[in-house]
C-alpha positions in Angstrom: -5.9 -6.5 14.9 -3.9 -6.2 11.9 -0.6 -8.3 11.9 2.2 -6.4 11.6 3.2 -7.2 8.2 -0.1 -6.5 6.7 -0.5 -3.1 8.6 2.9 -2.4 6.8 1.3 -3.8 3.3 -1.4 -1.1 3.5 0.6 1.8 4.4 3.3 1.0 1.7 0.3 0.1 -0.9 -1.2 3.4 0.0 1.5 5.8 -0.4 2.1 3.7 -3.9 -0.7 5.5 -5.8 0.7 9.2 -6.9 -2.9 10.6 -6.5 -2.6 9.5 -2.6 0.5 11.1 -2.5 -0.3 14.1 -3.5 -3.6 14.0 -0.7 -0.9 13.3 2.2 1.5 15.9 0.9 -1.6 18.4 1.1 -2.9 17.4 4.0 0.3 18.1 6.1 -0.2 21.8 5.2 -3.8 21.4 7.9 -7.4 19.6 8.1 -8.7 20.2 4.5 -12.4 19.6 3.3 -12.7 16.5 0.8 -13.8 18.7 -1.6 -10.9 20.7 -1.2 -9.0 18.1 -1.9 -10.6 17.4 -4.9 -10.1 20.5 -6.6 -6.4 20.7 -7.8 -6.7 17.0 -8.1 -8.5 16.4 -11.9 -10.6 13.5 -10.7 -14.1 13.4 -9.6 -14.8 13.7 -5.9 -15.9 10.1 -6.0 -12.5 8.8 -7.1 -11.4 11.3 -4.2 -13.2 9.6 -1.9 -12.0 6.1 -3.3 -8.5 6.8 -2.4 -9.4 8.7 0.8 -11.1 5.4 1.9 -7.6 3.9 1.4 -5.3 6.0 2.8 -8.0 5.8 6.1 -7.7 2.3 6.4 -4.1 2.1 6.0 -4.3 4.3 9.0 -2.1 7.5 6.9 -5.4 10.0 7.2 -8.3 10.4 9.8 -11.7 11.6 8.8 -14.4 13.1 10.4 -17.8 13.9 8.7 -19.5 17.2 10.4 -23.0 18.3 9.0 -22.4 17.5 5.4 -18.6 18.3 5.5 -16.2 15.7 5.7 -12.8 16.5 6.9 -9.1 15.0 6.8 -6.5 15.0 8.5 -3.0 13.3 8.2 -2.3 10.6 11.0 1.0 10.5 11.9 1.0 7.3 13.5 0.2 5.9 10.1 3.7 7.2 8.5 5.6 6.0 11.7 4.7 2.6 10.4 6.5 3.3 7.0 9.3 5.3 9.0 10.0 2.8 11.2 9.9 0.0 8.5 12.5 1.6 6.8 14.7 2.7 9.6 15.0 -1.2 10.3 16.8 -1.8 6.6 18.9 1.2 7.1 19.9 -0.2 10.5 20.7 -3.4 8.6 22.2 -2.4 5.5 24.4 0.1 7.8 26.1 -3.1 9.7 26.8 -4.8 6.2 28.1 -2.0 4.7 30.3 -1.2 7.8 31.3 -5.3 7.9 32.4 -4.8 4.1 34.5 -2.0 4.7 36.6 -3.9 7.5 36.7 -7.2 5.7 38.2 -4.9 2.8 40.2 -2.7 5.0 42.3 -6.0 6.5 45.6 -6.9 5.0 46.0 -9.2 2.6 48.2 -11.5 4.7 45.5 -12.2 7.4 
C-alpha cells in the first residue's frame, strides 16, 4: 500500500493539470462516457485517456469498461485525501494565528 505521503503526492499532482480539473469538475455532474468527456475537451481521446489513467490511480475517478464503453465516475474517497490534507494546515495555521493575536493582545509591561 501506498504511504501516506505519496497517496497525498498523486492526488495533489493530479488535480495540478487544468485538463484533469476540468474532468473531476464534469464528472461530479454524474457517470459520463470517456468519450463524453472528450468532447468539450479539444484533445484527442487518447490524451483523455492519459489523464484519466492518472486521475484513476491517484484514486480521484473510478472506471469501469462495459461492452466497448468505458465509464467514470468521481471517487470521493480520493478528494477526502486532499480535504483532509488541507484541513490539517488550516488546523495549524488557525492555533498560530490565534497565538499571535494573544502575544499581540498582552500589555506591554508583561
Amino acid at each position: 500500500m501506498l504511504s501516506q505521503r505519496a497517496t497525498i503526492d498523486r492526488v495533489f499532482h493530479a488535480l495540478g493539470d487544468p485538463t484533469r480539473r476540468a474532468i473531476i469538475e464534469k464528472l461530479t455532474e454524474g457517470p459520463v462516457s470517456v468519450s463524453m468527456l472528450a468532447k468539450p475537451l479539444d484533445i484527442t481521446l487518447a490524451a483523455v485517456v492519459q489523464h484519466l489513467q492518472i486521475l484513476e490511480k491517484s484514486g480521484l475517478v473510478y472506471t469501469r469498461k462495459v461492452g466497448r464503453i468505458r465509464t467514470c465516475r468521481i471517487e470521493p474517497r480520493g478528494l477526502s485525501v486532499a480535504e483532509q490534507w488541507i484541513g490539517d494546515r488550516r488546523s495549524l495555521w488557525e492555533r498560530r494565528f490565534n497565538r499571535l493575536g494573544d502575544l499581540l493582545a498582552e500589555p506591554d509591561g508583561k
